[in-house]
ZATOR-989350 format. One record per residue (C-alpha): x, y, z. Coordinates in steps of 0.1 Angstrom, whole numbers, padded with zeros to 4 digits, always signed. Each point is the difference from the previous one (the first is absolute). Last residue first. Layout:
XYZ
...
***
This chain:
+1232+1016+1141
-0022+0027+0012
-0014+0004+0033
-0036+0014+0004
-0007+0036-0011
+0001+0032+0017
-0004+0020-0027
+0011+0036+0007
-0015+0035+0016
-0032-0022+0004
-0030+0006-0021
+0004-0027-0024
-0012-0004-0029
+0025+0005-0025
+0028-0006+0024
+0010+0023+0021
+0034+0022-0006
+0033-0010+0009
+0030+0019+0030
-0022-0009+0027
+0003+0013+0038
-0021-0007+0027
+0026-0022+0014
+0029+0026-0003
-0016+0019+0033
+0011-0034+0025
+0015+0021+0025
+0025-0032+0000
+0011+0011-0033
+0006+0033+0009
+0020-0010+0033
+0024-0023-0017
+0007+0029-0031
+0006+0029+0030
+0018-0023+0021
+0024-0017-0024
+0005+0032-0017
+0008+0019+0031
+0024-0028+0011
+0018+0002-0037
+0004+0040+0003
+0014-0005+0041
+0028-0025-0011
+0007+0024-0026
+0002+0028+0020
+0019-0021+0025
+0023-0006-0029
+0007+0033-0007
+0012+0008+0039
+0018-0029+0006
+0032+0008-0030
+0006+0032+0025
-0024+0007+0026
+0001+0033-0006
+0018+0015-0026
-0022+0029-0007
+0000-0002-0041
-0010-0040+0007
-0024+0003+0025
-0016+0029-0015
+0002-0019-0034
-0014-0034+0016
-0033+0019+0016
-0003+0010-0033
+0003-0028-0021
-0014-0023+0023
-0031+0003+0022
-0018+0030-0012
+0011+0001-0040
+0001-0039-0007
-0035-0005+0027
-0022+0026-0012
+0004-0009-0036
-0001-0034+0008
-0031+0004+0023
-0015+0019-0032
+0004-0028-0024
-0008-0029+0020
-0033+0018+0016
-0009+0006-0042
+0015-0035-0005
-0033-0018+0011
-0013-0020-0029
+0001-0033+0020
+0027-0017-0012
+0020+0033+0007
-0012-0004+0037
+0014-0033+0002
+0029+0004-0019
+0008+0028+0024
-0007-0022+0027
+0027-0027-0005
+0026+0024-0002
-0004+0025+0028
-0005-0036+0019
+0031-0012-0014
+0023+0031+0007
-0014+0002+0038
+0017-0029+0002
+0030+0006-0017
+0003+0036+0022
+0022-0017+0031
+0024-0024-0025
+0004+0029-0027
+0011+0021+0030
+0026-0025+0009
+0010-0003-0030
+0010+0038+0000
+0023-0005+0031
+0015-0032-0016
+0007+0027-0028
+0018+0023+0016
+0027-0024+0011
+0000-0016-0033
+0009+0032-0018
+0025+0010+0030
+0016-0038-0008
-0001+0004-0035
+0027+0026+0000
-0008+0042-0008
+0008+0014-0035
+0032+0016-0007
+0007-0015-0035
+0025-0024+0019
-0026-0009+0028
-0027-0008-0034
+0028-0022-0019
+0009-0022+0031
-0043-0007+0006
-0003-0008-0037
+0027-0029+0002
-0010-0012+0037
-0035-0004-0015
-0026+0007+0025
-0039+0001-0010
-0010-0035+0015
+0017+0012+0036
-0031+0019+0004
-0018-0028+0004
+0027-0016+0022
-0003+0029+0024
-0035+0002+0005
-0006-0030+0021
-0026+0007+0026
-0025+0028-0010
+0002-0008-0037
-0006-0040+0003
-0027+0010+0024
-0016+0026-0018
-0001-0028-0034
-0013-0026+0025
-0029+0024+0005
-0004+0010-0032
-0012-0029-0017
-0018-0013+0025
-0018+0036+0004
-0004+0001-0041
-0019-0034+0006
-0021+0014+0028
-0013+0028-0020
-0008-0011-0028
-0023-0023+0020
-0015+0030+0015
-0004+0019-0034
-0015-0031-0014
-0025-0005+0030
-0011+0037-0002
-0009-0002-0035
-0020-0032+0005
-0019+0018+0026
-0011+0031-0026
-0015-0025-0021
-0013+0020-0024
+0009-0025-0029
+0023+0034-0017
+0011+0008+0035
+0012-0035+0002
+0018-0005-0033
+0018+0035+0008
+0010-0014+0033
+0013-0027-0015
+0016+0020-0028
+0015+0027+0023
+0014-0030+0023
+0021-0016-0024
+0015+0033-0009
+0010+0004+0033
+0011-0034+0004
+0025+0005-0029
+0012+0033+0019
+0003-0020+0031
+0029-0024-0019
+0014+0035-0012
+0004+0016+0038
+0022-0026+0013
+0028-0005-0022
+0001+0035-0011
+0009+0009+0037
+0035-0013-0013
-0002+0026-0024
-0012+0027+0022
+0030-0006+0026
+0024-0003-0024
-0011+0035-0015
-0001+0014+0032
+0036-0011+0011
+0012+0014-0029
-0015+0030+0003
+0007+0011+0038
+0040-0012-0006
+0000+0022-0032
-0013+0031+0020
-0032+0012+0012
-0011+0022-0029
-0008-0033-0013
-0022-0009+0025
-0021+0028-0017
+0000-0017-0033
-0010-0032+0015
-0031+0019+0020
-0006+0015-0033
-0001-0031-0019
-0023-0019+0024
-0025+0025-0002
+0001+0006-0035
-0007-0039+0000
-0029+0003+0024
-0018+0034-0021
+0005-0020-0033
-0023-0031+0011
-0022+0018+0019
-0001+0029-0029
-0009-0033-0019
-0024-0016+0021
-0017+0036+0002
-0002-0002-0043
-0016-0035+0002
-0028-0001+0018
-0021+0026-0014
+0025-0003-0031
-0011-0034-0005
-0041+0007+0007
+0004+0030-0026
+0013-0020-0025
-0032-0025+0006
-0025+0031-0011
+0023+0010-0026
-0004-0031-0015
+0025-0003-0035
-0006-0026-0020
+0022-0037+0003
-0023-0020+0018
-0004-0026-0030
+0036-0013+0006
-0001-0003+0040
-0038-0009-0004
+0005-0020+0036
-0019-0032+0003
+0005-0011-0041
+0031+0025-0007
+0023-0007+0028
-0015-0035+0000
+0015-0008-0035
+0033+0011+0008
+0013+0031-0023
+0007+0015+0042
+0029-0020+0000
+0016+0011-0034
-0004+0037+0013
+0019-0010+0029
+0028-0014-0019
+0000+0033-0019
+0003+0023+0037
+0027-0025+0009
+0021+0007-0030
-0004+0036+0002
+0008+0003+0034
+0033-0020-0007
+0004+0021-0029
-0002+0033+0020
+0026-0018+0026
+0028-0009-0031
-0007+0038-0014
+0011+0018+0036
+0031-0025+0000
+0005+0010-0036
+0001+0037+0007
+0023-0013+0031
+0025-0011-0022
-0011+0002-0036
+0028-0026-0018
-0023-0014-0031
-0012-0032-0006
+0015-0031-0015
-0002-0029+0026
+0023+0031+0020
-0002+0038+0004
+0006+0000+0038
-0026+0016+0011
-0025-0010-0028
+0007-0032+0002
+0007-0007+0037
-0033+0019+0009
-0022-0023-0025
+0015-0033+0011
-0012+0011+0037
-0033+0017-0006
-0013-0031-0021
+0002-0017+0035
-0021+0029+0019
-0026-0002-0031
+0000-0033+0010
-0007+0002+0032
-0024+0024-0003
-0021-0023-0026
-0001-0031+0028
-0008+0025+0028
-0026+0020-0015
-0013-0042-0018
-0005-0010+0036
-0017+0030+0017
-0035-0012-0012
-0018+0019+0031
-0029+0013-0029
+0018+0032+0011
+0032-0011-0006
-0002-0012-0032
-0019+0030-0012
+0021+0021+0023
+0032-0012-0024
-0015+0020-0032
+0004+0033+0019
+0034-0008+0018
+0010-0008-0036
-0011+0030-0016
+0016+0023+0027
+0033-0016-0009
-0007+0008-0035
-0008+0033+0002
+0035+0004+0017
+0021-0007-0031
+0000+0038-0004
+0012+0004+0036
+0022-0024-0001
+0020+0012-0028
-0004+0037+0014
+0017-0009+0037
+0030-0026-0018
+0010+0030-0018
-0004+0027+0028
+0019-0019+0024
+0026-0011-0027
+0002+0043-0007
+0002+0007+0039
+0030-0025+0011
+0024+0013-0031
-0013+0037+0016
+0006-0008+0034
-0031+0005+0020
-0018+0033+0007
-0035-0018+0006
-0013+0034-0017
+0017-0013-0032
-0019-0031+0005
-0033+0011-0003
+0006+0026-0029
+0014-0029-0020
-0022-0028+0010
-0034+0019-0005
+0001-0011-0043
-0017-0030+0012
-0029+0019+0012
-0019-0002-0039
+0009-0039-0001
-0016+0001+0036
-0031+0014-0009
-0003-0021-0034
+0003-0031+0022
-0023+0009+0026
-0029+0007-0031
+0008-0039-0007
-0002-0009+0035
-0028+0016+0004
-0020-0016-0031
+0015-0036+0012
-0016+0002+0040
-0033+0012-0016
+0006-0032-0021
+0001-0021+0026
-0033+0014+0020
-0018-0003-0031
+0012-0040-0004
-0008-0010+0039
-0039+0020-0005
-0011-0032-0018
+0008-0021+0029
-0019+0015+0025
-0002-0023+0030
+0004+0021+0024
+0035-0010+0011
+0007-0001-0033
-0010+0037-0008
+0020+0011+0034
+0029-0023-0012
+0005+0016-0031
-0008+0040+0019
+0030-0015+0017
+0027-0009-0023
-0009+0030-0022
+0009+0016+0031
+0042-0005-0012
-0004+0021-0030
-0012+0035+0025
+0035-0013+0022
+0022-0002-0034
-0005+0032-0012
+0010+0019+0029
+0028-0028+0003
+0014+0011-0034
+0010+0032+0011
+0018-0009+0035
+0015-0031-0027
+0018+0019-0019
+0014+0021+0026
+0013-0031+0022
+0013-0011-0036
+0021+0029-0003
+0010+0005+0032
+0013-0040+0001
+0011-0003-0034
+0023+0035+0003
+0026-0020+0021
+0001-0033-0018
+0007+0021-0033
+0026+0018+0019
+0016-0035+0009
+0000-0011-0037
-0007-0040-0011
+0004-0017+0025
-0016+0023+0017
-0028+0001-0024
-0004-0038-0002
-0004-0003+0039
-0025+0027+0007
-0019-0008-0034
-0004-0038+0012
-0013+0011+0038
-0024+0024-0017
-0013-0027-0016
-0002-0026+0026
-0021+0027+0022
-0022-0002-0025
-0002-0037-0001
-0007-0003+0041
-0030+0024-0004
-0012-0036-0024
+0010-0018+0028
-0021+0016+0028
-0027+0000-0025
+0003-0037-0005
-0004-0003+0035
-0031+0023+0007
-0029-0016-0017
+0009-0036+0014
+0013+0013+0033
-0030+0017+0003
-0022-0029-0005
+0014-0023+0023
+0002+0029+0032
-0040+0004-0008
-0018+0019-0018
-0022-0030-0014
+0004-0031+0021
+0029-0010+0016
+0035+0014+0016
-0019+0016+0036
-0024-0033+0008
+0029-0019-0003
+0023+0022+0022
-0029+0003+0024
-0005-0040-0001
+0036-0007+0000
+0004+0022+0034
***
């Protein structure tokens, strides 16, 4: 048993080495989460209808941004496809095709901004609700360019599997987040009262912050002497085209799963306040589990990218089993804890004080909250599994330059499996709060399969996102191992 487990942590792809790519991703995903956390609680401190339109609002926002932000995000791998093959002088090119998008990104979405008003007037909220939804919606979408930028300038980092200076430079974009939002929300150390306007400004200047520390990184000497990050800067077609072939189904991917996710909310919804709550307790809790896995994912696109990029297919394989196993100890415990102690989880979003005012305002009691949710848990306890390896092999097949099959089984998988399956359930009545969560149950299960089984089939290894070297015949340079 110490021999296998040995023989699994060491050596390159193995358990050792993802961890060390992967965990300072998992934290870095950590600070993001921090920063919505921080706007949350300042803003209903601060206004409870400002609270209220944050959460549509920035859910909006951010179904815009993300299309943007999967085609940034492959810079990571096309990076570690040219390291991998020991190309070096390709890194820089590959960068800045990354920064010419996300500059022409940013100009898209400062023209889109102006969508907030039409989109939340058909939402048919409360009108003091709608105009903070659409204020906090446009300020984030003109600061989105920036956002894209940074997850742009962070797949050189992570590509080259240098995940330490992502995490150190999200963190503190995370921090600066905090004295930021209490400033400009509050108007104090001398700036302004905005409310959620300055909310939405606090979490542009966060990205902003981090997107100039990562510029400062990359002025290193060996970003310029191995890489030409500063001499790269002219425009390739030839290498845009590689990112978008890549990069524009990662972000349908990417936009396609969280529209998902939002209508399936939205549809609970029609269920009833108990059949929300319980839902949105339920997901956030299942936060705890799924964000760890998303670090590994990452982790295991840049691996996997390294590998195809060597053309050492094998290696590949090893890093996606590895992966693997770790997000299976992770979220086998996690099922467990789920499956067999609920209660005291959900316990953690009581408050005798809030509970009182909700019966008196004519909502329903905790307890039939609670007593839905330990239902729901349960569900998050049976599909975790399945979770991970969905997971775990769409970084793989991402790292590999196969997000076509991503793309499409997403599309196939968020209308055919869950949002309408869910709205006949849901309009029919039938198995009341069980019957949309089968569908999701069933959506996740499809993915795992469909992701596991075409990575096993084995079609991504002929794959390859670069060109040949001068040279070289092959469809990429399958060099030695570079340091």
């Amino acid at each position: 048993m110490t021999t296998w487990l040995k023989t699994r942590w060491e050596g390159p792809c193995g358990c050792g080495e993802v961890l060390a790519v992967g965990t300072p991703l998992m934290v870095s995903m950590g600070s993001s989460t921090l920063m919505q956390f921080t706007d949350r609680i300042f803003l209903g401190r601060h206004d409870v209808n400002e609270l209220a339109a944050a959460v549509p609002g920035g859910l909006a926002a951010f179904l815009l941004i993300s299309l943007f932000m999967g085609a940034a995000s492959c810079v990571g791998v096309l990076v570690a496809q040219y390291h991998g093959a020991c190309r070096p002088e390709r890194v820089g090119p590959a960068l800045w095709a990354g920064i010419w998008f996300s500059l022409a990104s940013g100009v898209l979405l400062a023209a889109l901004a102006g969508l907030g008003g039409p989109l939340f007037d058909l939402a048919g909220h409360p009108e003091s609700v709608r105009e903070l939804e659409v204020d906090y919606f446009r300020i984030l979408t003109l600061g989105g360019g920036v956002l894209v930028l940074s997850t742009a300038l962070s797949g050189y980092f992570s590509g080259l599997g240098h995940t330490m200076p992502v995490m150190a430079v999200n963190l503190i974009g995370a921090a600066a987040n905090i004295p930021l939002d209490y400033a400009l929300i509050f108007g104090r150390l001398g700036a302004p009262e905005l409310g959620i306007q300055g909310a939405a400004i606090a979490t542009v200047l966060g990205s902003v912050i981090t997107c100039l520390l990562l510029c400062l990184l990359l002025l290193a000497p060996e970003a310029q002497n191995r890489h030409r990050v500063r001499s790269s800067w002219r425009f390739e077609a030839d290498m845009l085209g590689r990112l978008m072939r890549v990069g524009l189904p990662a972000g349908v991917q990417f936009f396609l799963d969280i529209m998902a996710i939002t209508g399936f909310l939205l549809l609970v919804g029609r269920m009833g306040l108990v059949a929300l709550s319980a839902t949105n307790i339920a997901f956030s809790i299942n936060s705890l589990t799924y964000l760890p896995v998303i670090g590994l994912s990452i982790a295991v696109s840049v691996l996997v990218g390294r590998s195809q990029g060597q053309g050492k297919a094998d290696l590949a394989r090893r890093a996606a089993g590895n992966t693997l196993f770790l997000a299976l100890c992770w979220m086998v415990p996690m099922g467990l804890l789920f499956l067999l102690a609920p209660g005291p989880l959900l316990d953690l979003f009581q408050s005798a004080s809030t509970d009182a005012a909700l019966v008196a305002a004519g909502g329903p009691p905790f307890a039939a909250i609670r007593e839905t949710g330990i239902v729901l848990l349960r569900y998050v306890a049976l599909y975790s599994l399945a979770d991970a390896v969905s997971i775990v092999y769409f970084g793989a097949l991402k790292g590999a330059g196969d997000t076509r099959f991503v793309m499409l089984t997403m599309l196939a998988a968020s209308l055919g499996v869950l949002i309408l399956p869910a709205w006949y359930l849901v309009e029919t009545g039938l198995g009341g709060i069980h019957g949309p969560w089968l569908c999701l149950s069933a959506y996740i299960c499809f993915l795992a399969a469909s992701f596991g089984l075409r990575f096993r089939h084995g079609a991504w290894a002929k794959r390859s996102l670069i060109e040949a070297a001068p040279g070289n015949n092959g469809p990429a340079a399958h060099g030695p191992d570079c340091a």
